[in-house]
C-alpha positions in Angstrom: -4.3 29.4 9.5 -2.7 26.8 7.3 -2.5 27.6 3.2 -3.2 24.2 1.0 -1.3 22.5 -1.8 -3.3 21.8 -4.9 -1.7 18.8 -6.4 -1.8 17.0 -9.6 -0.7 14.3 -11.9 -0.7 15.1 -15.4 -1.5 11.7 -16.6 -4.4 10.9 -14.8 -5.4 14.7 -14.1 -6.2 13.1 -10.5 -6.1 16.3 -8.1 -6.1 16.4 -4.4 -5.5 19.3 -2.0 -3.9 19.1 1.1 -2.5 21.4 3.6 1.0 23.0 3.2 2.4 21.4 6.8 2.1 18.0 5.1 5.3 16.5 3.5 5.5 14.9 0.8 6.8 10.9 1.0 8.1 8.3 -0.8 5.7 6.4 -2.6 5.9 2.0 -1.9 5.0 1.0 -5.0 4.9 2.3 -8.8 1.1 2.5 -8.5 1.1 5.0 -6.0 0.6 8.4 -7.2 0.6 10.4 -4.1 2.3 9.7 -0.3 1.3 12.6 2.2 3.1 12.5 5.8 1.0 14.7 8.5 3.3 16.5 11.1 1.8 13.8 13.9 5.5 12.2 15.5 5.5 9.1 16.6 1.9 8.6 15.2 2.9 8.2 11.6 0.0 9.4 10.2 0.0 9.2 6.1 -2.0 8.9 3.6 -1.3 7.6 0.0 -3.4 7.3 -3.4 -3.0 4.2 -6.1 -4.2 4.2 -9.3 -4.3 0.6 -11.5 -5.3 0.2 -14.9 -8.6 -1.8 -14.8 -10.3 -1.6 -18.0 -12.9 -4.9 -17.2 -15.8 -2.0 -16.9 -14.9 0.2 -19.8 -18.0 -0.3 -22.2 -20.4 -1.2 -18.9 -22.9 2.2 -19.3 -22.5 4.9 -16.2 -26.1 3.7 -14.9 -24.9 0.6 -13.6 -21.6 1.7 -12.1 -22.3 1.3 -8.9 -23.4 -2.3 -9.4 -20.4 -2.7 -10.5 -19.0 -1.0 -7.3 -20.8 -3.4 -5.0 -20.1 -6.6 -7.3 -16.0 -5.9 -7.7 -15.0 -3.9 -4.8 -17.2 -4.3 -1.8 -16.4 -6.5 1.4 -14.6 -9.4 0.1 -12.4 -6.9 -2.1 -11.4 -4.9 1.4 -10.9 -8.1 3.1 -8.4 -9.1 0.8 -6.9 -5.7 1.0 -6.5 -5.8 4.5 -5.4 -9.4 4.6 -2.3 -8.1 2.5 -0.5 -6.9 5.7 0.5 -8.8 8.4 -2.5 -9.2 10.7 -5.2 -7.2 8.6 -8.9 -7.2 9.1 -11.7 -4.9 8.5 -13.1 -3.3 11.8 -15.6 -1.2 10.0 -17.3 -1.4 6.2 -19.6 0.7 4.2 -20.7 0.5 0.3 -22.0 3.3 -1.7 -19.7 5.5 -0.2 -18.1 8.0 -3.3 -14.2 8.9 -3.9 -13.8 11.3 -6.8 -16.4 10.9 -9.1 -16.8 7.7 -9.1 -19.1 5.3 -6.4 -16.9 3.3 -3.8 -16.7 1.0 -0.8 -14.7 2.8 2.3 -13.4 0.4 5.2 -11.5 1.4 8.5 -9.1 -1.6 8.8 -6.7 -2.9 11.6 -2.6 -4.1 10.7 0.5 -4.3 11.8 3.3 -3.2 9.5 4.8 -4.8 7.1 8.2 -6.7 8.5 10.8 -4.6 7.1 9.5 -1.4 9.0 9.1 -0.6 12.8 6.2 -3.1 14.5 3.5 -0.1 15.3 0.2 -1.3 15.5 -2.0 0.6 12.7 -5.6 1.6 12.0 -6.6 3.4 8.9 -9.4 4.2 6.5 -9.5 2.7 3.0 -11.7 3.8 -0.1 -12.0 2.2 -3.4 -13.5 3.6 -6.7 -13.5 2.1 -10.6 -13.8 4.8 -12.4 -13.8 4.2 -16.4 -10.5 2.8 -17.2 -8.9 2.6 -13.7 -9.3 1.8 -10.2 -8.7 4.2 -7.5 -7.7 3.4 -4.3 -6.6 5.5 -0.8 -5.8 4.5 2.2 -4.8 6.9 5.4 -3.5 5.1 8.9 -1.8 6.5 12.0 -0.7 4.4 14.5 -3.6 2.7 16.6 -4.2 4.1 19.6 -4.7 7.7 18.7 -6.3 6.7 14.6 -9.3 8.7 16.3 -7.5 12.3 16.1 -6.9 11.7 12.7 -10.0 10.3 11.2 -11.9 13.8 10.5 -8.9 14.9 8.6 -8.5 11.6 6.7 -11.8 12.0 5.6 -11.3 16.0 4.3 -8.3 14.6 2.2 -10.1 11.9 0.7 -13.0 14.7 0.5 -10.6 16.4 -2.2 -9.6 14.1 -4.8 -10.6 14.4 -7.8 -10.3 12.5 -11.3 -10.9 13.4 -14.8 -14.4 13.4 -16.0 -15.0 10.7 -18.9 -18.9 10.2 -18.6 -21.8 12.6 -19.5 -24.4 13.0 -16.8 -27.4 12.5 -19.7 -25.6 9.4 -21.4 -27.5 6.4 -20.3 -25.4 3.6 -22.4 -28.4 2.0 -24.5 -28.2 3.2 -27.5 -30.2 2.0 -30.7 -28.1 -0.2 -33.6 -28.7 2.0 -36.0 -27.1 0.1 -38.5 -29.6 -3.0 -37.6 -33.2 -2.6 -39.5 -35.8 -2.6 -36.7 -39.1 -3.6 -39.4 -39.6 -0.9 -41.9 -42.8 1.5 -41.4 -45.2 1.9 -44.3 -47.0 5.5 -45.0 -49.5 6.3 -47.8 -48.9 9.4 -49.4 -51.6 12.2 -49.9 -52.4 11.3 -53.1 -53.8 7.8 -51.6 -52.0 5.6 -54.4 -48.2 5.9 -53.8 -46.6 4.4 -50.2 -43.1 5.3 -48.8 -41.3 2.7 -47.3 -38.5 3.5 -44.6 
């Protein structure tokens, strides 16, 4: 019976939980918040989260967030993410998938490394979120003939994340200008003679 790790960073206040076996690795780029290495051997199974700035959709209003999702970050956005290592495609694809709390477009994707590390065929799952001010990305491989014992647990990681909550359930986004006259209204008082105008 395995205990878990609840980690977090303290500027985002991104959480995920993990189990204590995993190691923690060296993150690839500044981005990356989180690398996770699974005890797997010569499977290299790891998972790693990157958060971006991306503050295109701040004012958008939560309603239409997961137009957004499937305008900005759907299958041409994971094409072009697989495409970034050597030999990537996308073997699977699904929108209105979630990560955190925000909605997202998950892909399993083939690759081979990149050139400065060991040639190991990969496969790994990938899921994207804009959430607010920032995009949200994970991605979990192992190496590509035994991806399948990993998936379930790939998925319960990603299962776990968490980001910090910035919009109201109730909010809708269209709000009234109330500093724009909409036509005034006219009411007679009960005397019949006077009006107030608003």
């Amino acid at each position: 019976h395995a205990d878990y790790v609840v980690w977090s960073d303290a500027q985002t206040i991104l959480t995920a939980t993990y189990p204590d076996d995993w190691q923690l690795g060296s993150n690839k780029t500044s981005e990356d918040l989180l690398t996770v290495l699974l005890p797997s051997g010569d499977d290299n199974a790891q998972c790693f989260i990157r958060v971006v700035d991306d503050k295109r959709f701040v004012m958008m209003p939560n309603k239409i967030r997961a137009d957004v999702q499937k305008i900005f970050f759907s299958r041409n956005y994971m094409d072009s993410y697989a495409q970034s290592y050597p030999e990537g495609r996308v073997m699977q694809f699904k929108d209105g998938t979630g990560l955190g709390r925000g909605f997202a477009s998950t892909a399993v994707i083939a690759f081979a490394p990149p050139v400065d590390e060991p040639f190991q065929p990969r496969m790994g799952i990938v899921s994207v979120s804009n959430y607010f001010d920032k995009t949200y990305m994970v991605e979990c491989s192992a190496e590509a003939n035994n991806f399948k014992n990993y998936a379930d647990t790939f998925f319960s990681f990603m299962k776990t994340i968490n980001f910090k909550k910035e919009f109201h359930e109730l909010a809708i986004g269209n709000y009234r200008d109330f500093l724009r006259k909409k036509g005034t209204l006219n009411v007679p008082l009960p005397n019949g003679i006077s009006r107030s105008v608003y």
